[in-house]
TORVEX-438496 format. One line per 4 residues: number of its first residue (from 1); their letters; for each residue x, y, z of N, C-alpha, C. Coordinates in steps of 0.001 Angstrom, whole numbers. Layout:
N
NUM) a) X:Y:Z:X:Y:Z:X:Y:Z | ...
// end
This chain:
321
1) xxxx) 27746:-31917:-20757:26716:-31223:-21538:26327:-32064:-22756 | 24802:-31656:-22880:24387:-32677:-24285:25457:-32886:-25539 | 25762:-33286:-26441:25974:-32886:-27505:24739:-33063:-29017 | 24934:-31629:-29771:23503:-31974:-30375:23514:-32989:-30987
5) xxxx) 24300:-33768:-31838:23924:-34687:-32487:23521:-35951:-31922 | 23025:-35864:-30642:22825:-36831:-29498:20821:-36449:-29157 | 20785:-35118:-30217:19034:-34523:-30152:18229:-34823:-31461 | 19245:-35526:-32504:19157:-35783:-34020:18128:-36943:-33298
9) xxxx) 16584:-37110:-33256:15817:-38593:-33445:16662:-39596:-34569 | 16362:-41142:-34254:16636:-41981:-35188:15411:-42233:-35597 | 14343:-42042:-35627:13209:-42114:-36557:12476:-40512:-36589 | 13066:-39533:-37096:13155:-38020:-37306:12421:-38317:-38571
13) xxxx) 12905:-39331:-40288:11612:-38933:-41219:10725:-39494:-40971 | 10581:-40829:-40236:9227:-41589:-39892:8285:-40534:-38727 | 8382:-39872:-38355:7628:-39025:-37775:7306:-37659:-38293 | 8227:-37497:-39123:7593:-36308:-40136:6946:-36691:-40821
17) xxxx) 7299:-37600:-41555:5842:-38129:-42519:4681:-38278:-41712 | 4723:-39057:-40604:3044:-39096:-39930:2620:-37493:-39467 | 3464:-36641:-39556:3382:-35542:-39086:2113:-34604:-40357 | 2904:-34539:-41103:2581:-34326:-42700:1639:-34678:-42857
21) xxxx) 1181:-35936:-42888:658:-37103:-43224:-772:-36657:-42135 | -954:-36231:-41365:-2133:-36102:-40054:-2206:-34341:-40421 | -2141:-33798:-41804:-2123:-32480:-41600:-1654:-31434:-40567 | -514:-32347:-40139:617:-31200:-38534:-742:-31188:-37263
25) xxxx) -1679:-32111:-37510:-2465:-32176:-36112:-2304:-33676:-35385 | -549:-33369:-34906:105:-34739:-34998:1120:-34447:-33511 | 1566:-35231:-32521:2578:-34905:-31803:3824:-35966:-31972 | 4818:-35553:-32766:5656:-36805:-32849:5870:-37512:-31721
29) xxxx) 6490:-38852:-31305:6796:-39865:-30625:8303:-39943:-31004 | 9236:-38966:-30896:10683:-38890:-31095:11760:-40521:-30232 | 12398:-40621:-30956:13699:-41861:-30228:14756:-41347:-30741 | 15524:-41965:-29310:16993:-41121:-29110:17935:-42294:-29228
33) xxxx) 19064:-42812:-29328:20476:-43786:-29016:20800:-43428:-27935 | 20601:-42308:-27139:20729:-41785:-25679:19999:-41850:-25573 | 19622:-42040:-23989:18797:-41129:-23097:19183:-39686:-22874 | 18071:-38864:-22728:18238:-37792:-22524:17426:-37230:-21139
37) xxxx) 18348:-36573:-20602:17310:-36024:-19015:16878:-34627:-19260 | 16154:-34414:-18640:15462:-33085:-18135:16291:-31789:-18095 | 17561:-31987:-17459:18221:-31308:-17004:19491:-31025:-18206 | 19276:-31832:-19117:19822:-31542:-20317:19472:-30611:-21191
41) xxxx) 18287:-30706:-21282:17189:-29884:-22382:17439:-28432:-21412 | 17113:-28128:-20501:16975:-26913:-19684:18376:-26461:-19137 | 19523:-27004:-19895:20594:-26249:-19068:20939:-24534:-19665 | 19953:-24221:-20296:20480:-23150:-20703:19744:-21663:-20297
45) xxxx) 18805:-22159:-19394:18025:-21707:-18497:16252:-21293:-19278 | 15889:-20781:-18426:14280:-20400:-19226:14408:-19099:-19407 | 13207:-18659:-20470:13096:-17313:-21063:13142:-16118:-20404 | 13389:-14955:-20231:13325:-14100:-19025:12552:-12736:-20111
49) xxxx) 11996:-12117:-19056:10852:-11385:-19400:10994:-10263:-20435 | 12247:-9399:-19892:12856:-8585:-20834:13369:-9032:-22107 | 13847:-10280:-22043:14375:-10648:-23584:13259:-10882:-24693 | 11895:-11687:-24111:10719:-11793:-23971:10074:-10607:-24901
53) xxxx) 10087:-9095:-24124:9048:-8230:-24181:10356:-7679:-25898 | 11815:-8035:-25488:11940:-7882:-26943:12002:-8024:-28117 | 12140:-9664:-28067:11554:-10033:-29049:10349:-10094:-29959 | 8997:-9657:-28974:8004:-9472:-29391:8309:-7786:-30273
57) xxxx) 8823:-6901:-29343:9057:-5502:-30483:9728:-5759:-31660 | 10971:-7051:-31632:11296:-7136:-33299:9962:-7932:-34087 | 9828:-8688:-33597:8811:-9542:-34438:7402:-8238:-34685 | 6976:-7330:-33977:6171:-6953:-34431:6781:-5698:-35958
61) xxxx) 7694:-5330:-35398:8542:-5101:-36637:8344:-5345:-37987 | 9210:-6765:-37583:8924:-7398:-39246:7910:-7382:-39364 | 6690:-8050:-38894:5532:-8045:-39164:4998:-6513:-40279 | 5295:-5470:-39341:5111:-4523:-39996:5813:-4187:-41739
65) xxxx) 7150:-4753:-41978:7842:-3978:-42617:7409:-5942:-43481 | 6405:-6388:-43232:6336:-7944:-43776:7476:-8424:-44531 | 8735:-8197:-43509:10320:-9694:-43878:9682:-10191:-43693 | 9208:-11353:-43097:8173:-12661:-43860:8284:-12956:-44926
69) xxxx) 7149:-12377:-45403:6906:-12191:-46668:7918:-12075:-48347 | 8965:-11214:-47783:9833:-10668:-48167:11007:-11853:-48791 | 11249:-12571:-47247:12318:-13571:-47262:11787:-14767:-48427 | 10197:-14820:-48619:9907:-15747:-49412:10468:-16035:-50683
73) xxxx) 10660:-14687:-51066:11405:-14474:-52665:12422:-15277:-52911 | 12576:-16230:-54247:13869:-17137:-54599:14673:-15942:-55102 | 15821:-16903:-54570:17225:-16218:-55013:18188:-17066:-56183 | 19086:-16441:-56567:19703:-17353:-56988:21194:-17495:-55956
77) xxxx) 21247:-18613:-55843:22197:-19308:-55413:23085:-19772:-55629 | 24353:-19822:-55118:25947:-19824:-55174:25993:-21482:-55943 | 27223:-21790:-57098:27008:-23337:-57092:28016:-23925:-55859 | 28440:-24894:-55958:29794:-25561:-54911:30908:-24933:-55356
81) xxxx) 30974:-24584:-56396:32785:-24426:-56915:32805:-22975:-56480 | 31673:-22391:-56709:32270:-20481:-56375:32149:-20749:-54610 | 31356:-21424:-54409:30737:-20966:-52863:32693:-21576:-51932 | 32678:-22773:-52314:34437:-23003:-51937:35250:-22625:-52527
85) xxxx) 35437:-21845:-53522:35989:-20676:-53424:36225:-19470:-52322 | 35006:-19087:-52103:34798:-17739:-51585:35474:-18478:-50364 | 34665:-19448:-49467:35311:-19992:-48352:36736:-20192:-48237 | 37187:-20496:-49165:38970:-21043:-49288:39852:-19420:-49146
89) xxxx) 38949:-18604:-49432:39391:-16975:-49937:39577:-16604:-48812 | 38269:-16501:-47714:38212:-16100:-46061:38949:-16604:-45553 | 39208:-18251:-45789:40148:-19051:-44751:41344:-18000:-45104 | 41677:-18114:-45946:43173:-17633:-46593:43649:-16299:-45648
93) xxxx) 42978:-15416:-45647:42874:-13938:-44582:43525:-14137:-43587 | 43439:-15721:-43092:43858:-15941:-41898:44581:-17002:-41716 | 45325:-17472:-42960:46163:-18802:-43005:45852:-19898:-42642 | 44185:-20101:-43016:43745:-21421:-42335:42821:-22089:-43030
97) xxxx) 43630:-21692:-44255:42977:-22602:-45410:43544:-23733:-45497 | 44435:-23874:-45175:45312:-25333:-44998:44637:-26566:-44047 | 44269:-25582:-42918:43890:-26086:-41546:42410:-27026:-41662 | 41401:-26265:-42547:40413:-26401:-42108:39834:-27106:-43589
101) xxxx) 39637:-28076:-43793:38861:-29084:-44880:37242:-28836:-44892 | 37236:-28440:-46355:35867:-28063:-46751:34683:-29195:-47098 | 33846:-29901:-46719:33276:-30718:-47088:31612:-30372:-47473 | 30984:-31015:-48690:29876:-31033:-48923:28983:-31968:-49353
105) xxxx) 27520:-32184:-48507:27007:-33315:-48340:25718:-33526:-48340 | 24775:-33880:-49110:23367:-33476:-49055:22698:-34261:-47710 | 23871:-34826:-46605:22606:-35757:-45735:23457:-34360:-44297 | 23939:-33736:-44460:24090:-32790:-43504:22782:-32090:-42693
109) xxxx) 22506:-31827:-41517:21425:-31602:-40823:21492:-29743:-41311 | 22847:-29604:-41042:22228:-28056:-41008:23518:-27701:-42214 | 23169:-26536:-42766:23609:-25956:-44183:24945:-25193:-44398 | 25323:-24931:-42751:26922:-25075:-42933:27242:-25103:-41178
113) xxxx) 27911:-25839:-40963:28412:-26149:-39541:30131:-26156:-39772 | 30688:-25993:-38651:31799:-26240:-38208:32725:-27141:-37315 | 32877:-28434:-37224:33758:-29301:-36521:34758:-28471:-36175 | 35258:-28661:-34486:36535:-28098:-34499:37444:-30048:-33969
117) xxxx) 36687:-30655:-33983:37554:-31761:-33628:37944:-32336:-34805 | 36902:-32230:-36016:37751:-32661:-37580:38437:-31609:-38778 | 38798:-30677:-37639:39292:-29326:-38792:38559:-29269:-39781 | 36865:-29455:-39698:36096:-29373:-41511:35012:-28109:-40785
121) xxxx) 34981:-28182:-42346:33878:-26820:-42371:32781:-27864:-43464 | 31115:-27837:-42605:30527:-29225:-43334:29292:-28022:-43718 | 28713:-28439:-45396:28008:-27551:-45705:27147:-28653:-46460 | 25878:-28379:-46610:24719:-28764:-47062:24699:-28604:-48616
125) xxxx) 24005:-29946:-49294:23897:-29804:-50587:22440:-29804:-50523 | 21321:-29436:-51368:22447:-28331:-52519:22507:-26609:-51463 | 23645:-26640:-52142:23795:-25329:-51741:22426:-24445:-51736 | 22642:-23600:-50662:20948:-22812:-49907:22051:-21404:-49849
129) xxxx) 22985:-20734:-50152:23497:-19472:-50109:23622:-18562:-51615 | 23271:-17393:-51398:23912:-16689:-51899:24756:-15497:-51816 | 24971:-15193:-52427:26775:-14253:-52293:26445:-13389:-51166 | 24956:-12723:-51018:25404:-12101:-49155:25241:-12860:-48503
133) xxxx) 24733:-13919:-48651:23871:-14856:-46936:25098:-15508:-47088 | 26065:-15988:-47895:27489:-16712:-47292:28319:-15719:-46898 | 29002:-14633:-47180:29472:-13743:-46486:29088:-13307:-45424 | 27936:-13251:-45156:27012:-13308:-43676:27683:-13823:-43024
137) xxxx) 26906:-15640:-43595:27368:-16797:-42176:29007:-16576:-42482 | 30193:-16626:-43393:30942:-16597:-42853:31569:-15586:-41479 | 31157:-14487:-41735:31219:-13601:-40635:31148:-13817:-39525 | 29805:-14860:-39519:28965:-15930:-38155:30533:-16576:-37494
141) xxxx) 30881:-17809:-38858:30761:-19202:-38527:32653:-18892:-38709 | 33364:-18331:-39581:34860:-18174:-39338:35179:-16477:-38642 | 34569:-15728:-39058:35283:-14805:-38254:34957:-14465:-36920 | 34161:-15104:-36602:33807:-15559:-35158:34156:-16257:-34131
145) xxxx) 33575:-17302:-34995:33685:-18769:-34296:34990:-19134:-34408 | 35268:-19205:-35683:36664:-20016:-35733:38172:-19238:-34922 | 37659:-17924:-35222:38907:-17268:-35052:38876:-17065:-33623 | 37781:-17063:-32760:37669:-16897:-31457:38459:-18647:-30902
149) xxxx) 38537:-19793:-31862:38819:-21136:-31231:40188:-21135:-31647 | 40824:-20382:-32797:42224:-20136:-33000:42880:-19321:-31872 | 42078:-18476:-31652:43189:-17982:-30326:42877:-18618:-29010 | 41818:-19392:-28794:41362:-20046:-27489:42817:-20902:-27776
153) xxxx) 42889:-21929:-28170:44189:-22774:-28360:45272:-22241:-27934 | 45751:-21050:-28048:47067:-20598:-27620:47074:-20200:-26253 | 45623:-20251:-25511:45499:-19902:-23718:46275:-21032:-22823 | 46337:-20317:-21929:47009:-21260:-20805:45583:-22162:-20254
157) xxxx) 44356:-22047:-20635:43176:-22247:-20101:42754:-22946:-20919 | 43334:-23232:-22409:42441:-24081:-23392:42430:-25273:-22665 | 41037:-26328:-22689:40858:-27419:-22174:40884:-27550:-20466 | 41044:-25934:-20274:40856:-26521:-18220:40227:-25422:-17976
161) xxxx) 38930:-24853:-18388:38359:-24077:-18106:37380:-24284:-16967 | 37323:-25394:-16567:36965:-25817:-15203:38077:-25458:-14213 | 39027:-25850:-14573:39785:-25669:-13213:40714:-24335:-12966 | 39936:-23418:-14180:40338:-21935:-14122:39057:-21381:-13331
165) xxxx) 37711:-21854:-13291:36780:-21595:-13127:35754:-20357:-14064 | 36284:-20618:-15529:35505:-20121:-16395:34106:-20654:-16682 | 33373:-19114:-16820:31954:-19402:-17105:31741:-19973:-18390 | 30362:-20491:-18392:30212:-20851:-19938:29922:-19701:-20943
169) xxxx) 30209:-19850:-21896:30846:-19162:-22987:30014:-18983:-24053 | 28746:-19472:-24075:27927:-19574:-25159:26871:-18653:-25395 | 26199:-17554:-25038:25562:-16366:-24855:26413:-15294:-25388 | 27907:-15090:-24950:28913:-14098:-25384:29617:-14949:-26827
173) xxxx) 29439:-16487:-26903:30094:-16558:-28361:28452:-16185:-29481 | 27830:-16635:-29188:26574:-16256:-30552:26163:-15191:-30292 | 25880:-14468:-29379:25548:-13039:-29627:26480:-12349:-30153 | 27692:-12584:-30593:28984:-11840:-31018:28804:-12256:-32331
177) xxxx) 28803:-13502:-32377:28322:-14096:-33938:27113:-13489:-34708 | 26159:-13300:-34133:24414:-12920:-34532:25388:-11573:-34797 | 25891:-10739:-34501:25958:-9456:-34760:26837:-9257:-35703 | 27789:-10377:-35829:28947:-9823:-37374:27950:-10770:-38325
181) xxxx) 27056:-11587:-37976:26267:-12370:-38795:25548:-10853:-39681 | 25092:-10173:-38559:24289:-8818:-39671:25425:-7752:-40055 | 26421:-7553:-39894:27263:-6784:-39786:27039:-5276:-41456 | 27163:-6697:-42902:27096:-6247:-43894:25586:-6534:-44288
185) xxxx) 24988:-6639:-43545:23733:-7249:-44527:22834:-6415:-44407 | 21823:-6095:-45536:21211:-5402:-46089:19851:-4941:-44807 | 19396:-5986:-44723:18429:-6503:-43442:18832:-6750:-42261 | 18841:-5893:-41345:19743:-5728:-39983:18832:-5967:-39196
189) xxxx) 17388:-6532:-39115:16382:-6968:-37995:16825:-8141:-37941 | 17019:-8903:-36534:16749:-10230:-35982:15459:-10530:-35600 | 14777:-10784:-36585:13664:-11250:-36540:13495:-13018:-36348 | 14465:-13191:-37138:14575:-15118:-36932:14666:-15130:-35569
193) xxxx) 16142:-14858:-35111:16210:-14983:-33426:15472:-14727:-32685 | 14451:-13489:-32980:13527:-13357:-32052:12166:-14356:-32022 | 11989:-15014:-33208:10997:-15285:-33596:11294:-16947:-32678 | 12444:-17497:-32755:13025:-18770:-31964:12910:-18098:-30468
197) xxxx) 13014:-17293:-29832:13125:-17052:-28873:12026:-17236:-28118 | 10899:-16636:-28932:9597:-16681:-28796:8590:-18234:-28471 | 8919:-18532:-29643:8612:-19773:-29732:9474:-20979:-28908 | 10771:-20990:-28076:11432:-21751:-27350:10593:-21030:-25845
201) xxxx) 10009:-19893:-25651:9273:-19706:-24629:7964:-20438:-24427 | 7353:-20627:-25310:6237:-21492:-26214:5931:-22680:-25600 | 6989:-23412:-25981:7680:-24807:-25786:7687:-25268:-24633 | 7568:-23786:-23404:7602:-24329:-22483:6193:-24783:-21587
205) xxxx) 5075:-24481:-22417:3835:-24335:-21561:2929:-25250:-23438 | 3581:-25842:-24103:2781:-25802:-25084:3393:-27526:-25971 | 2447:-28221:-27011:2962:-29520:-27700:3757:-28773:-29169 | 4270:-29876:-29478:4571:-29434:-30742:3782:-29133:-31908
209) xxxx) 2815:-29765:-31789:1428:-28986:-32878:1434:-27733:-32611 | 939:-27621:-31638:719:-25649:-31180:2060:-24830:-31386 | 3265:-25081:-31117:4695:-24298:-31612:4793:-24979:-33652 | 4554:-25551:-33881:4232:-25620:-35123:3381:-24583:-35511
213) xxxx) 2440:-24436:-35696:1368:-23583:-35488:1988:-22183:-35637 | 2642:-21541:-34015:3222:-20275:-34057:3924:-19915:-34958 | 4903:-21463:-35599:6279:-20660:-36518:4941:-20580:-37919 | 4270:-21545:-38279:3641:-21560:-39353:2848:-20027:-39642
217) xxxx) 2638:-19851:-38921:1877:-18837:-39107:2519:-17177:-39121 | 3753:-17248:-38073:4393:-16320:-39192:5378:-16087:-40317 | 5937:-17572:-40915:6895:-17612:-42013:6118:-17764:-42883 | 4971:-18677:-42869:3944:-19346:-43780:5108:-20345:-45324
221) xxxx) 5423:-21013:-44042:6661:-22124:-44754:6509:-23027:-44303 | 6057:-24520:-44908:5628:-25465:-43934:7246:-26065:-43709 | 8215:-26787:-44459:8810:-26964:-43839:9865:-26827:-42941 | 10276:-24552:-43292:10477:-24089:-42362:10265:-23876:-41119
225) xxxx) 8558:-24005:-40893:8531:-24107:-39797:8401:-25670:-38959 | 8460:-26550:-40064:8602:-27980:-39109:10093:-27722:-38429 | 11288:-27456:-39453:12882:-27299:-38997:12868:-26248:-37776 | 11963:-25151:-37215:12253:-24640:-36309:11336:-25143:-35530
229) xxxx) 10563:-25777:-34982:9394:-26301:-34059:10530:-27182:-33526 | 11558:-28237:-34489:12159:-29335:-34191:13198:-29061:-33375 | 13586:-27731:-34070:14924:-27095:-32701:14775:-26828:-31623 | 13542:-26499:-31937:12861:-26036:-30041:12326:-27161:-29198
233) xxxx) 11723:-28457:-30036:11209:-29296:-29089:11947:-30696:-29288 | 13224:-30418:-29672:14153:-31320:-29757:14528:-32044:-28654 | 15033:-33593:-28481:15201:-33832:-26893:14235:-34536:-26034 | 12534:-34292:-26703:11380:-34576:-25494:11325:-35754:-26663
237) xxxx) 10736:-37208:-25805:10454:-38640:-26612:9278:-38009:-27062 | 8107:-37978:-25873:6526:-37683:-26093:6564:-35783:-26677 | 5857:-35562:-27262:6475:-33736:-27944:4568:-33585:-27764 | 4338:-34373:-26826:2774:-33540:-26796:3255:-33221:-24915
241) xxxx) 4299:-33414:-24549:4612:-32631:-23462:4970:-31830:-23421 | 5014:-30555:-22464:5508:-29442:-22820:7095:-29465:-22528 | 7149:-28415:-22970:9253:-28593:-22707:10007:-28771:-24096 | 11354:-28742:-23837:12163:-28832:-24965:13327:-28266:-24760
245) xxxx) 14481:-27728:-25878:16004:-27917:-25619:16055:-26272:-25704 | 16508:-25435:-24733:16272:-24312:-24176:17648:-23455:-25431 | 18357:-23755:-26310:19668:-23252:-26731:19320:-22081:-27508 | 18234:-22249:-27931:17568:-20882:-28577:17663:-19566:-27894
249) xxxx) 17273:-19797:-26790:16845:-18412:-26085:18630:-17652:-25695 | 20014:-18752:-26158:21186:-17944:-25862:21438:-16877:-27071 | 20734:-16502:-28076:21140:-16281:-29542:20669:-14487:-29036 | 19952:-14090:-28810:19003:-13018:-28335:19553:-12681:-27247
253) xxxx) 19576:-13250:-25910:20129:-13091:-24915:21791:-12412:-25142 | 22336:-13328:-25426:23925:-12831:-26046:24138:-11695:-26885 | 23071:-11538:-28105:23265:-10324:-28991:22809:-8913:-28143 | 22188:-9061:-26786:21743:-7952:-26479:23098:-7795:-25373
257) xxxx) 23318:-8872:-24452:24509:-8701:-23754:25670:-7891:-24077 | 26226:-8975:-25411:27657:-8338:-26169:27271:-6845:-26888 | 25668:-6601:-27425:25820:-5474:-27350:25975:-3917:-26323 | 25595:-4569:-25280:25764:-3422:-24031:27116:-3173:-24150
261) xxxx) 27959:-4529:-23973:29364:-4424:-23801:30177:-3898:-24599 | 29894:-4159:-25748:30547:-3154:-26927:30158:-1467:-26517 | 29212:-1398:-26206:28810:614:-26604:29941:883:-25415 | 30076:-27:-24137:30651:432:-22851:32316:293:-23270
265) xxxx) 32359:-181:-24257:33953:-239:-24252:34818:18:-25733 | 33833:1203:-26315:34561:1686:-27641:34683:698:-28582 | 33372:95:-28491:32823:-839:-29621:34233:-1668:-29933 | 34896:-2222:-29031:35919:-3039:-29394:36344:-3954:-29380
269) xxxx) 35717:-4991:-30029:35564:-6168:-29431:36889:-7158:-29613 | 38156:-6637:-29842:39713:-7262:-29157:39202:-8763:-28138 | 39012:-8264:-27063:39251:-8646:-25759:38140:-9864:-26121 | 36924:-9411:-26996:35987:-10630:-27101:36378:-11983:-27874
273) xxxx) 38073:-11849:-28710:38602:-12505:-29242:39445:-13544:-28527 | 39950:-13414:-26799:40680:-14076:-26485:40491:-15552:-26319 | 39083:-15620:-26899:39490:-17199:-26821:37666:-17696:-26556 | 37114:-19016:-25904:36031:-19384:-26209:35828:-19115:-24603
277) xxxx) 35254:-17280:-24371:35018:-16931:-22754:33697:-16073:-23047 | 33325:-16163:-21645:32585:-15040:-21663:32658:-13913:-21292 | 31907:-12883:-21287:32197:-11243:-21107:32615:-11425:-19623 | 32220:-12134:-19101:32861:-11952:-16868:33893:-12447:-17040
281) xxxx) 34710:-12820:-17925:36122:-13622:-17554:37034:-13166:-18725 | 36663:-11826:-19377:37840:-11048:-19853:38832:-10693:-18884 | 38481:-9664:-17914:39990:-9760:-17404:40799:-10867:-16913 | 40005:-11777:-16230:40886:-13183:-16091:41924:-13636:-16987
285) xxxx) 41328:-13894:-18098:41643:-14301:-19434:43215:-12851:-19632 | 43174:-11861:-20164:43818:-10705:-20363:44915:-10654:-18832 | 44811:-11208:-17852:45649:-10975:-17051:46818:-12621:-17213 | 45600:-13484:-17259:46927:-14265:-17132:47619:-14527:-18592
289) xxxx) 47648:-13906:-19600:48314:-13857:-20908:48296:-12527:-21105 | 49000:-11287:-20603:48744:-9847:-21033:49603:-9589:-22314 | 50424:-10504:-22780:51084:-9911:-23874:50439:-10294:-25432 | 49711:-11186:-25259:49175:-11767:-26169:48585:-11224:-27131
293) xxxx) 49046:-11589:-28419:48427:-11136:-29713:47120:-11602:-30169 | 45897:-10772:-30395:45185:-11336:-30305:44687:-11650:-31916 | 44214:-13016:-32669:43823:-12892:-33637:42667:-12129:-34273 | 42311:-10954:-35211:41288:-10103:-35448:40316:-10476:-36229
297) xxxx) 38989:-10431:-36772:38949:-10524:-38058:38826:-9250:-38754 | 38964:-9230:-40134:39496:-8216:-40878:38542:-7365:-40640 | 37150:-8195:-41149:35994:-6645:-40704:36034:-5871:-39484 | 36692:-5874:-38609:36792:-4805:-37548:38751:-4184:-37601
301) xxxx) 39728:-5046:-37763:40956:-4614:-37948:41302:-3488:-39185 | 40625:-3731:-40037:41171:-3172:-41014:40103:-1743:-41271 | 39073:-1164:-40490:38509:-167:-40363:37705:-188:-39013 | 38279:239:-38007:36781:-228:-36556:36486:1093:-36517
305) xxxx) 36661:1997:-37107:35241:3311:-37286:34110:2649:-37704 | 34558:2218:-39217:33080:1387:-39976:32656:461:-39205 | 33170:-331:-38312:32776:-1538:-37348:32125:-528:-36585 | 32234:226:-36167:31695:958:-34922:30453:1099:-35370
309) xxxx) 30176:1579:-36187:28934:2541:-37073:28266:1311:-37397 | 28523:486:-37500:27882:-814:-38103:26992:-1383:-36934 | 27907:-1311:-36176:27405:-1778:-34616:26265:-925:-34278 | 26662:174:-34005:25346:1294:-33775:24310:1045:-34587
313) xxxx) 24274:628:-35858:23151:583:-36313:22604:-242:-36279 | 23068:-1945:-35754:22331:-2776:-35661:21458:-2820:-34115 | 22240:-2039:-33181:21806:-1909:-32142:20384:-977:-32231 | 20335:98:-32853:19411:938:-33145:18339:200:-33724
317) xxxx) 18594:-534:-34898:17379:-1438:-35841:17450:-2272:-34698 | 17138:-2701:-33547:16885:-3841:-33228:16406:-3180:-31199 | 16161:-2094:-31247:15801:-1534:-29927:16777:-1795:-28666 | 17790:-2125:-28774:18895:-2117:-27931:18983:-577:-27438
321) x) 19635:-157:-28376:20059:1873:-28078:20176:2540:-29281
// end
C-alpha cells in the first residue's frame, strides 16, 4: 500500500505559486520520487451513492446553520508549552508518556500526526489548536489511534494480519476516531468530512481547478481550500486529469459504519479496542485472545452512560438515527 509521504510532490510550492500566480485557473504538473500507479490512488474504492446522498444532507446543513462562516472566526490559540503539557497529561492516563516523544516543527505537512514506527507525536508550528480542538484531536489521534495500536501489539496477529486473513482496518479505525473526534465538542456536524467526501467524488469526473473551485466556494478560504483540493487530487502527475487518492471517502464511510455498530451493541465500543481490526474480524480477534484486557480510553471507561448519550447525539446531528 502507498505510503502518504510517497503523495507529498517534490515541487508542491513551485506549483502552488504558479497556481496562485494564474488566479487558481491553473492545473498543477505534480512530481513524485516514486512512481505512483492507478491502482494506488483507488485502493480505497469509489464513492457509493448512499454515503453520497449523505453527505450532501450534512453539507446542506451547515450551509444552513452557515459553520462556514462560523469556523472563520480567530481563536486564540494554545502556545507549545501548555499545548505539551496538556498532551504529556493524556499520555500520562495511560502510562505512555514515557513511550511516546513529543515533537514540534514548522515544516510538518499536517498539524499533528502520529508515527508509530518513531514513538513521536509530530505537531505543526505554529501551533493551529485551541483548548477544545486539541482535546478533540487528542480524542482522534491518542485515544483512538494510539490506544487501539497499544493493544494491537499485545495480539497474537500483530504484524501477520495477512496470514490471519484480516480485513483492512481503516474505515472502522477513522470512523471510530471522527466520532470521539466530536465526542466533547460543541459542534457535532461533520461537515468537513462530508464536504471531502464530496469533493473526493468530484475528483473523480473533474481537474483540479474545478475541485478547487467546489472547496472554495464553500469555506471561502483560499488556502484552505488549496490544502483540501491537494488531498483529494494527490498522487495524479497531470491534475487536469480526472482522478485522485480515494482515502477521503473512508472518514464518512467508517463514521456511519462504526456508528450502526455501536447502537447494535450497547454503544460499546470494548471490542473496537482490540487492536488495528475491523468491525468483521471482532470475533476472530476476541476468540483467539478471550482473556484479554482490553486497553480503554477514559472517555468511555470512566462513565459509558455519558459515552452512550454522546454517541446518540452525534448520530442524531448527523442523520444516521
Amino acid at each position: 500500500m502507498i505510503k502518504l509521504k510517497d503523495l507529498i510532490p517534490i515541487n508542491l510550492l513551485v506549483e502552488k505559486e504558479k497556481f496562485f500566480a494564474n488566479e487558481t485557473n491553473y492545473n498543477p504538473q505534480f512530481q513524485y520520487e516514486k512512481k505512483i500507479e492507478k491502482s494506488d490512488l483507488a485502493v480505497y474504492g469509489r464513492p457509493r451513492w448512499q454515503y453520497s446522498r449523505l453527505a450532501k444532507k450534512i453539507l446542506k446543513q451547515a450551509k444552513k446553520e452557515q459553520l462556514f462562516i462560523k469556523n472563520q472566526k480567530p481563536a486564540a490559540n494554545l502556545d507549545q508549552e501548555l499545548s505539551k503539557q496538556i498532551i504529556v497529561d493524556y499520555l500520562n492516563d495511560y502510562s505512555l508518556a514515557e513511550k511516546y516523544q513529543i515533537i514540534f516543527n514548522k515544516d510538518f505537512t499536517s498539524r499533528f500526526a502520529v508515527n508509530f514506527k518513531e514513538n513521536a507525536i509530530k505537531i505543526r508550528l505554529p501551533i493551529n489548536f485551541t483548548s477544545e480542538s486539541l482535546e478533540n484531536t487528542l480524542n482522534h489521534e491518542i485515544g483512538t489511534h494510539i490506544l487501539r495500536q497499544e493493544n494491537y501489539l499485545k495480539q497474537a496477529w500483530y504484524r501477520r494480519k495477512r496470514h490471519f486473513a484480516f480485513s483492512n482496518h481503516l474505515r472502522t479505525e477513522e470512523g471510530l476516531a471522527v466520532i470521539h473526534q466530536y465526542l466533547n465538542s460543541e459542534q457535532q456536524l461533520i461537515y468537513k468530512t462530508a464536504l471531502l467526501y464530496l469533493g473526493a467524488q468530484l475528483a473523480n469526473r473533474a481537474d483540479f481547478k474545478t475541485v478547487y473551485q467546489f472547496f472554495y466556494q464553500n469555506i471561502k478560504n483560499p488556502q484552505r481550500a488549496w490544502s483540501y483540493t491537494l488531498k483529494t487530487k494527490r498522487g495524479l502527475t497531470d491534475t487536469s486529469l480526472p482522478g485522485g487518492f480515494s482515502k477521503s471517502l473512508v472518514y464518512l464511510e467508517g463514521f456511519k459504519q462504526v456508528l450502526k455498530y455501536l447502537r447494535h451493541h450497547n454503544y460499546d465500543p470494548s471490542p473496537l479496542y482490540y487492536g488495528k481490526l475491523a468491525i468483521k474480524d471482532i470475533k476472530k480477534a476476541k476468540k483467539m485472545n478471550p482473556q484479554y484486557q482490553v486497553i480503554l480510553p477514559k472517555f468511555y471507561s470512566k462513565n459509558p452512560l455519558a459515552y452512550q448519550e454522546k454517541v446518540k447525539k452525534i448520530a442524531k446531528r448527523n442523520f444516521i438515527f
